[in-house]
C-alpha positions, -999 to +999 in steps of 0.1 A: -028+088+314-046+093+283-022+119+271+007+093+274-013+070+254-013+094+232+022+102+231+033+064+225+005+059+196+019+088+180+052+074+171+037+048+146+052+025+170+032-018+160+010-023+192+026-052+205+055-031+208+039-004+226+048-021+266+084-022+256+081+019+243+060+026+278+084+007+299+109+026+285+090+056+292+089+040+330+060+030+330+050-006+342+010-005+342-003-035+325-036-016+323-019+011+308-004-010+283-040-029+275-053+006+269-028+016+250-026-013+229-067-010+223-066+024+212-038+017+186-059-017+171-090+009+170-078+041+149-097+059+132-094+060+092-123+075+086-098+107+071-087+081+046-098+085+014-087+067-022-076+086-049-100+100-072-113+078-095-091+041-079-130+023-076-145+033-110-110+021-126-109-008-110-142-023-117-135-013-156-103-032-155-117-063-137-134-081-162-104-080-184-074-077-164-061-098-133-056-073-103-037-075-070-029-052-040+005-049-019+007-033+015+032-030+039+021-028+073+006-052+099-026-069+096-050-053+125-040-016+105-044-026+069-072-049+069-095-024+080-085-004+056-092-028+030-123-037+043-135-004+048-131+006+008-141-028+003-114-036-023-109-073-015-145-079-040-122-055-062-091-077-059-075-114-072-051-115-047-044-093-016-010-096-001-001-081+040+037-079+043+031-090+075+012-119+067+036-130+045+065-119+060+084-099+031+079-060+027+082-035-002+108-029-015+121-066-015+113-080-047+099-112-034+069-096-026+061-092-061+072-121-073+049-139-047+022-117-057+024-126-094+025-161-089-003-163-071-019-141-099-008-160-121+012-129-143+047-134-153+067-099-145+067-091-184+031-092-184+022-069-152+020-032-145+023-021-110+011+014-102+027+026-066+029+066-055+061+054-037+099+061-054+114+043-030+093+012-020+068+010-053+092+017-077+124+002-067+105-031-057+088-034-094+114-026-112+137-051-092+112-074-094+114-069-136+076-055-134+068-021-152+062+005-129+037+036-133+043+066-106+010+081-090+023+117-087-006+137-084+020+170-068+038+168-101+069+160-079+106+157-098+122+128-107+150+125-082+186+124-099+194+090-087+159+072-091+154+051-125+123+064-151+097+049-146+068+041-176+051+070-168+041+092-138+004+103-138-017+130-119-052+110-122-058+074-121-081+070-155-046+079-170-039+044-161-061+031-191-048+043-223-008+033-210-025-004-205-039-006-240-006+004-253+014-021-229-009-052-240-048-039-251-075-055-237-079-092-222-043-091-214-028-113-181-019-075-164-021-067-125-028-031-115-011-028-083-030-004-060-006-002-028-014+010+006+003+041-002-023+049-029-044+058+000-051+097+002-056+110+036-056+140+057-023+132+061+000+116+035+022+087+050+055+072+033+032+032+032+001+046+053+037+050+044+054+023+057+045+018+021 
């Protein structure tokens, strides 16, 4: 039993659609599907970690700058998450697609994001490790876009440039002095992608 658990939570499949997967499977055990369910709400992220250096830029950039999180995923995986690097105290705004039902790469996440923080797109720098939800959202939403690429990874042929790409976060700093120096309305955009695990995801990779 356990080992089908197992099986279904391994296919990044939402909880509440893990009795459809199981009945697919043939299996009709409400139990079963309880279980299941239980286990999936109470992964483990303890293997997550942040990239080096995201909490000691942060709390240099709050006093000065407005900052904001986007995440796709559903609430019950990314809010412990959040809570367990304890970014919300870091954060203006913290935006859940699911919560607000919109997902990177859709521009309107952004835009939504911004107005709540108060930052018109001109004004904003989002910083994603994610071509195709973290770039291609910004830069549709007119926000400038910085690429995490710590594997020194190519530019695909048929991706637009972003700002910059950088290996380390603190190389964050000196492109926002150039954009707008210090004091300006900018929001640093530290996706659920900028998570660094065992195991890198495309958003804890839905991005």
């Amino acid at each position: 039993m356990d080992a089908l658990i197992a099986h279904a939570i391994s296919k990044h499949i939402y909880a509440p659609r893990l009795p459809a997967l199981l009945q697919q499977m043939g299996i009709d055990d409400l139990e079963l599907c309880r279980r299941a369910q239980e286990r999936y709400r109470h992964n483990d992220y303890s293997h997550l970690r942040l990239y080096d250096g995201a909490e000691a830029m942060l709390q240099r950039l709050r006093p000065t700058h407005r900052l904001g999180l986007i995440t796709n995923g559903p609430v019950f995986t990314q809010r412990p998450k959040i809570e367990q690097f304890r970014l919300a105290r870091m954060m203006d705004v913290l935006v859940i697609s699911e919560e607000v039902g919109i997902a990177k790469p859709h521009p309107r996440i952004f835009q939504l994001t911004l107005r709540h923080l108060g930052v018109a797109p001109a004004r904003a720098l989002y910083v994603g490790d994610s071509l195709r939800y973290d770039l291609m959202g910004a830069m549709a939403a007119g926000v400038d876009f910085v690429w995490m690429n710590p594997h020194c990874l190519p530019l695909p042929a048929d991706m637009p440039q972003p700002r910059a790409a950088i290996q380390h976060l603190e190389e964050i700093l000196p492109i926002i002095e150039r954009i707008g120096g210090a004091g300006s309305y900018l929001t640093s955009t530290i996706p659920g992608a900028g998570y660094r695990g065992s195991q890198r995801q495309g958003s804890d990779h839905r991005e």
